[in-house]
N, C-alpha and C positions, 0 to 999 in steps of 0.2 A: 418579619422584622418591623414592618410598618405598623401592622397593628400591634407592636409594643410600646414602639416610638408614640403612637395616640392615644393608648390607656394610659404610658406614663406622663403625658402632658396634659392630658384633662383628669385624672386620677389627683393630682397636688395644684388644679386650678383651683383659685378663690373664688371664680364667678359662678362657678355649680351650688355652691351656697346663697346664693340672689334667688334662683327659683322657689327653691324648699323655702325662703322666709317670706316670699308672696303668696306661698299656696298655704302656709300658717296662717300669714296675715290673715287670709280672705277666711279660710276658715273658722276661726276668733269670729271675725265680723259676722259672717254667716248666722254663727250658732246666739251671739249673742243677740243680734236682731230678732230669730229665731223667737229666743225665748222672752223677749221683752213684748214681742207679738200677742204670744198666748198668753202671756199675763198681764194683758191689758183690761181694764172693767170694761161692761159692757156698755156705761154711761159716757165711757172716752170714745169708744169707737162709733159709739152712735153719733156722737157729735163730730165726729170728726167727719163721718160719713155726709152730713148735712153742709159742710161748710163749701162746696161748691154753688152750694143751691142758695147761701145767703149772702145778702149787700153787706156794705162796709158796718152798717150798723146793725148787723147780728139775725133781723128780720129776712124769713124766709117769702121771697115772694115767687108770683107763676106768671109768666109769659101769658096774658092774658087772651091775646091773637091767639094762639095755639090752642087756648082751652075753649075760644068762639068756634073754631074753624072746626074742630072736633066736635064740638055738641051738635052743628047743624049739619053737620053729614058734608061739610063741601070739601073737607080736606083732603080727599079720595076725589073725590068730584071733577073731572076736567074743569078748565074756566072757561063760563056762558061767552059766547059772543055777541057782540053788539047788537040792533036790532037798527037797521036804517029804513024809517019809514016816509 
């Protein structure tokens, strides 16, 4: 008897239909993102790739410290200690 009484109250609720229009929603979004994705040129997403590596004015520049410390081997290197003579 109980489980009639709760298939007929949630069987003619309205809020069973909120679910199914968020899992639509997301869906749409999904696919649409999806394929806006793969039809992207290869010239947008290369650029788009770069654009944490450039300043406000477009120009890609390198941590210049990072690229010293790397060519003379010290960036692995513990740091020398002092020498008190």
């Amino acid at each position: 008897m109980i489980g009639w009484l709760v298939k007929e109250f949630f069987g003619q609720s309205p809020m069973l239909a909120l679910p199914k229009i968020a899992l639509i929603i997301f869906l749409v979004v999904f696919v649409a993102i999806t394929i806006r994705t793969l039809l992207m040129k290869r010239s947008d997403v290369e650029r788009q790739a770069r654009l944490p590596l450039e300043d406000d004015d477009g120009v890609i520049r390198r941590d210049s410290t990072r690229e010293q410390r790397a060519g003379d081997g010290s960036a692995m290197a513990p740091p020398k200690e002092a020498s008190h003579a």
